[in-house]
C-alpha positions in Angstrom: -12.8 19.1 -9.9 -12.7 15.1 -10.3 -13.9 15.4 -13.9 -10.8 17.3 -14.2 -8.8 15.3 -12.4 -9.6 12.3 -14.4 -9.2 14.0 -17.2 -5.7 15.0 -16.6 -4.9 11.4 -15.2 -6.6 9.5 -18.2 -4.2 11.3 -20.5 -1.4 10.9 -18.7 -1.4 7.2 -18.1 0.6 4.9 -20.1 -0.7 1.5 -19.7 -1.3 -0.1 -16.0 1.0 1.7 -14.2 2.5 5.3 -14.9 5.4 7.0 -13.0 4.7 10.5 -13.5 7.2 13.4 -14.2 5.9 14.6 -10.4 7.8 13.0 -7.7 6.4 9.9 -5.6 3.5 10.8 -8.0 1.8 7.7 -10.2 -0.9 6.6 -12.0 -3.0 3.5 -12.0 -5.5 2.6 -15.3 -7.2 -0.7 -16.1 -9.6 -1.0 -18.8 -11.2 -4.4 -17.1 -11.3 -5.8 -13.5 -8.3 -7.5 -12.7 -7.5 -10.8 -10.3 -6.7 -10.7 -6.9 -3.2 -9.0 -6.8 -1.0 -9.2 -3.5 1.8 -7.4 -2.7 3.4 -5.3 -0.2 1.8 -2.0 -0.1 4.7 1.1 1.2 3.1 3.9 3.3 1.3 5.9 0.4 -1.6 7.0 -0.1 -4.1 6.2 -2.8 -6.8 8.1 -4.3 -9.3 6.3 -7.1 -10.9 8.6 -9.2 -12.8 6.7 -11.6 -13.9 2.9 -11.0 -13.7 0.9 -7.9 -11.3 -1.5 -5.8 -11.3 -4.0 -3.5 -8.5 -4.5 -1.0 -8.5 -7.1 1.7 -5.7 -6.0 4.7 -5.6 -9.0 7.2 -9.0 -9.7 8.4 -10.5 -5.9 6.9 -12.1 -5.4 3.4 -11.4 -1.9 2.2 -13.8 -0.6 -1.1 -12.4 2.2 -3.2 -14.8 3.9 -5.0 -14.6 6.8 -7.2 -13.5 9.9 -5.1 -12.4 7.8 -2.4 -9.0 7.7 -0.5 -6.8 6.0 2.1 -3.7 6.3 3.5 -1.1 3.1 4.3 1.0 4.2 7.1 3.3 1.4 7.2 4.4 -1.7 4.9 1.9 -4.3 5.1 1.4 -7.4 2.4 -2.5 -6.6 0.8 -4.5 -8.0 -1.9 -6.0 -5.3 -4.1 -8.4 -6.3 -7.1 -10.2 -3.6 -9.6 -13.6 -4.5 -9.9 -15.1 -1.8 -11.8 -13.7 -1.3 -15.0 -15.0 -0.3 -18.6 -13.1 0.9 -22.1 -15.6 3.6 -21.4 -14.9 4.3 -18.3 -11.2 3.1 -17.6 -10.1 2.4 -13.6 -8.2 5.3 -13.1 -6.4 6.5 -9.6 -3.3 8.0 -8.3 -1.0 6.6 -5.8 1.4 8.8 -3.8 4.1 7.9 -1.7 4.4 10.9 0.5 7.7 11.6 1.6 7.8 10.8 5.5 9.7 13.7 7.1 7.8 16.4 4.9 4.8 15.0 6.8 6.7 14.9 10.2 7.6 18.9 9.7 4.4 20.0 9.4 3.1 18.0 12.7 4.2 21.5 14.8 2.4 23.7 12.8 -1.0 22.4 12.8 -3.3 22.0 15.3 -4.9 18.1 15.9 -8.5 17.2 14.5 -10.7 14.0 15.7 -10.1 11.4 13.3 -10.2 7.5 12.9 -7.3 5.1 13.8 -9.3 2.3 11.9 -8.7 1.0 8.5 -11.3 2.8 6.4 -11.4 4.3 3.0 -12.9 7.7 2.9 -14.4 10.2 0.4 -11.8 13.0 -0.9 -13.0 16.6 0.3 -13.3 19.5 -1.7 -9.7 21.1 -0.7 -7.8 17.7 -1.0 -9.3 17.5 -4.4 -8.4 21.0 -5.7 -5.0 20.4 -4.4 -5.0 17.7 -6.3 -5.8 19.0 -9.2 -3.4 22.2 -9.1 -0.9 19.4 -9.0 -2.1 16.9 -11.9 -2.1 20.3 -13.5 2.0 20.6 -13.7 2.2 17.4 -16.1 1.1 20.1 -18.7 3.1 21.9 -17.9 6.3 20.3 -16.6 8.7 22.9 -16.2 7.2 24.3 -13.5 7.2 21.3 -11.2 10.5 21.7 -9.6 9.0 24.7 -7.9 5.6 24.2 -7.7 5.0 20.4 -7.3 7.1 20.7 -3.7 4.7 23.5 -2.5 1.6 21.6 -3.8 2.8 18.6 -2.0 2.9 20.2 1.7 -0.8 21.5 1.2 -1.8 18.2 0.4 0.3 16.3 3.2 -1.5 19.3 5.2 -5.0 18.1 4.0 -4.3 14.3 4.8 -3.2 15.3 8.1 -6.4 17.4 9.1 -8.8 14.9 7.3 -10.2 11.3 8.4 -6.8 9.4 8.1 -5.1 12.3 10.2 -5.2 10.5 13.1 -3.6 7.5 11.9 -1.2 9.6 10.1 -0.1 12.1 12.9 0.3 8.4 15.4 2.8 6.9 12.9 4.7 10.1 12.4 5.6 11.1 15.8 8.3 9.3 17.4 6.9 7.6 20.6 8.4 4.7 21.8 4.9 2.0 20.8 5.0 3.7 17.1 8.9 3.2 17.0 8.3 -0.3 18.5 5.8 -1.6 16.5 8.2 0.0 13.0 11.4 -2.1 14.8 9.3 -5.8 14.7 8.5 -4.6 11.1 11.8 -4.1 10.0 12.4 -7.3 11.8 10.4 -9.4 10.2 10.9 -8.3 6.6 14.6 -8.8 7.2 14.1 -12.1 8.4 10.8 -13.7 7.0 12.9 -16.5 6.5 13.8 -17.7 10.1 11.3 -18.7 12.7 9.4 -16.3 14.7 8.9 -15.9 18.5 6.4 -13.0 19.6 8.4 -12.6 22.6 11.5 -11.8 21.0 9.5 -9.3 18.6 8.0 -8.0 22.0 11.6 -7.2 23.1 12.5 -6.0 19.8 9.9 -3.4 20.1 10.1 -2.5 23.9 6.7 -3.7 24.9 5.1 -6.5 27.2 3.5 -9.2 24.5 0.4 -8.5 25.0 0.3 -4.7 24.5 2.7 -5.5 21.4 0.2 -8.2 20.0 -2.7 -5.7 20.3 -0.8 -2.5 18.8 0.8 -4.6 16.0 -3.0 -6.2 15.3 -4.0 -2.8 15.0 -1.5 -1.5 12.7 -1.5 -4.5 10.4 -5.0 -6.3 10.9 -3.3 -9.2 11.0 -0.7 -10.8 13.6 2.9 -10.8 13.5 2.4 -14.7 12.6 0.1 -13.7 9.9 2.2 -10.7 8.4 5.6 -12.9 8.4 3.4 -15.5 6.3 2.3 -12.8 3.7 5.8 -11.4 3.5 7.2 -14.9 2.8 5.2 -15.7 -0.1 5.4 -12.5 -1.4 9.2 -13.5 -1.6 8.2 -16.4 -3.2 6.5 -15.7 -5.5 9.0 -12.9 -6.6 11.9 -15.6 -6.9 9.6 -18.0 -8.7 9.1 -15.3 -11.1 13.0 -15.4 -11.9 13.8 -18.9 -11.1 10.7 -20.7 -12.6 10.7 -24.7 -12.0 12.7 -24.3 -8.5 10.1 -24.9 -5.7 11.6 -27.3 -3.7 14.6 -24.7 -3.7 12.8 -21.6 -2.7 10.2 -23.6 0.0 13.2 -23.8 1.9 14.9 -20.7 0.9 12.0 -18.6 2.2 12.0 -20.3 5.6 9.4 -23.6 5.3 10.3 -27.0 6.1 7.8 -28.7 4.2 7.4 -28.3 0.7 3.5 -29.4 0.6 3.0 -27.0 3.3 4.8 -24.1 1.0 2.1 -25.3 -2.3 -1.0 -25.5 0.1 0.0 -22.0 1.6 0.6 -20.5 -1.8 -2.4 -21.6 -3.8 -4.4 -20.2 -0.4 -3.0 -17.1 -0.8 -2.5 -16.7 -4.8 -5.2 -18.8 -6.0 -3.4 -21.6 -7.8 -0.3 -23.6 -7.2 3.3 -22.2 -7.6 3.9 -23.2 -11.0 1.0 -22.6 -12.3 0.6 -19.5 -10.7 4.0 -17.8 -11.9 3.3 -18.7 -15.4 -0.4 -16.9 -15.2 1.6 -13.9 -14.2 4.2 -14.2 -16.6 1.7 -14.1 -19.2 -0.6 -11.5 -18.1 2.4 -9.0 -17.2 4.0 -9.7 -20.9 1.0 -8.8 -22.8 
């Protein structure tokens, strides 16, 4: 079944990044490893069938291999790098960003397994990958995914939410007051990276004492509420450099820091070189 599947997703792909005819459906290829990469990772989930990843989350290291998955529940700024990668054996993998209340619907009709709340990537079983591959399937034969691809889609949400991650899936589906909480302070902060931060205020925000919203945002994230409005202002940054190249001074400030030595020390930490030099490696990699 993942022969097939990577099979199917091999042909399909169209360079680095394909958005297939199947909805929330796309496909990741890479002939060669690729530098560190961060940006901000949307609950999906992401299956690598051939090859191998690295992403670092906050303080946690996750390793894709092939026939490995994991599912992000929430946003959160990550740094993923392909590492194993070969003309003759291409990176190859297939993101999908489920559709939230689909998943919430089908939390009545099944009943709870044991499972992990920790970040972990985990080996895809036998059903998820035959699901899978009924649904990589429809690309050849696209006429039929309007009525197929939806049905496909629950058994796999079904899967994800009876396997390893299901857990962690089920706790930020439901609607308790912590998971709401800790989804407010996130909306917070990515709608205000640029002003200065106060845990208390983010405690209130979410409806929790500090210290229990410290511990359950650590958890979600891997990385404090400091640490995640950081990430989530350089990603900015680095997205405006992109369009506005030569104006660092300008966007230091415009993404909330006071100092702009403190913005090109920050950056090359987190991107590997200074701003300019930075933005015009990516400019010439993504052009190619």
């Amino acid at each position: 079944m993942l022969q097939d599947l990577i099979e199917t997703a091999g042909r399909h792909a169209r360079g680095r990044r394909t958005t297939t005819a199947i909805p929330r459906v796309l496909i990741s290829r890479s002939e060669t490893p690729t530098p560190p990469e961060p940006r901000l990772c949307e609950p999906a989930a992401l299956f690598v069938l051939q090859g191998s990843k690295t992403v670092l989350i906050g303080d946690r290291i996750l390793r894709y291999d092939s026939g490995h998955h994991f599912v992000y529940t929430v946003e959160v700024p990550a740094t993923g790098q392909v590492v194993g990668a070969s003309a003759d054996h291409p990176y190859l993998a297939i993101g999908f960003r489920y559709d939230r209340r689909i998943a919430a619907a089908l939390l009545a009709d099944i009943q709870p397994t044991i499972g992990e709340h920790g970040l972990t990537t985990h080996p895809i079983d036998d059903d998820l990958l035959d699901a899978w591959r009924r649904m990589m399937q429809l690309l050849d034969r696209p006429a039929e995914i309007p009525v197929l691809a939806p049905m496909v889609e629950r058994e796999i949400l079904f899967r994800l939410l009876q396997g390893p991650h299901g857990a962690r899936l089920r706790q930020h589906l439901r609607a308790d007051r912590a998971t709401l909480g800790i989804r407010r302070a996130i909306g917070w902060i990515r709608a205000h990276y640029d002003q200065s931060l106060q845990v208390r205020q983010l405690a209130g925000i979410a409806h929790m004492s500090v210290a229990s919203f410290h511990r359950q945002f650590k958890e979600t994230t891997a990385m404090s509420p400091i640490q995640y409005q950081k990430q989530i202002r350089l990603l900015a940054a680095r997205q405006r450099l992109i369009t506005q190249p030569g104006n660092i001074a300008h966007i230091a400030i415009a993404v909330g820091y006071k100092s702009t030595s403190q913005f090109s020390r920050e950056y090359s930490r987190q991107f590997g070189s200074p701003p300019a030099r930075d933005t015009a490696r990516y400019t010439a990699r993504t052009s190619r």
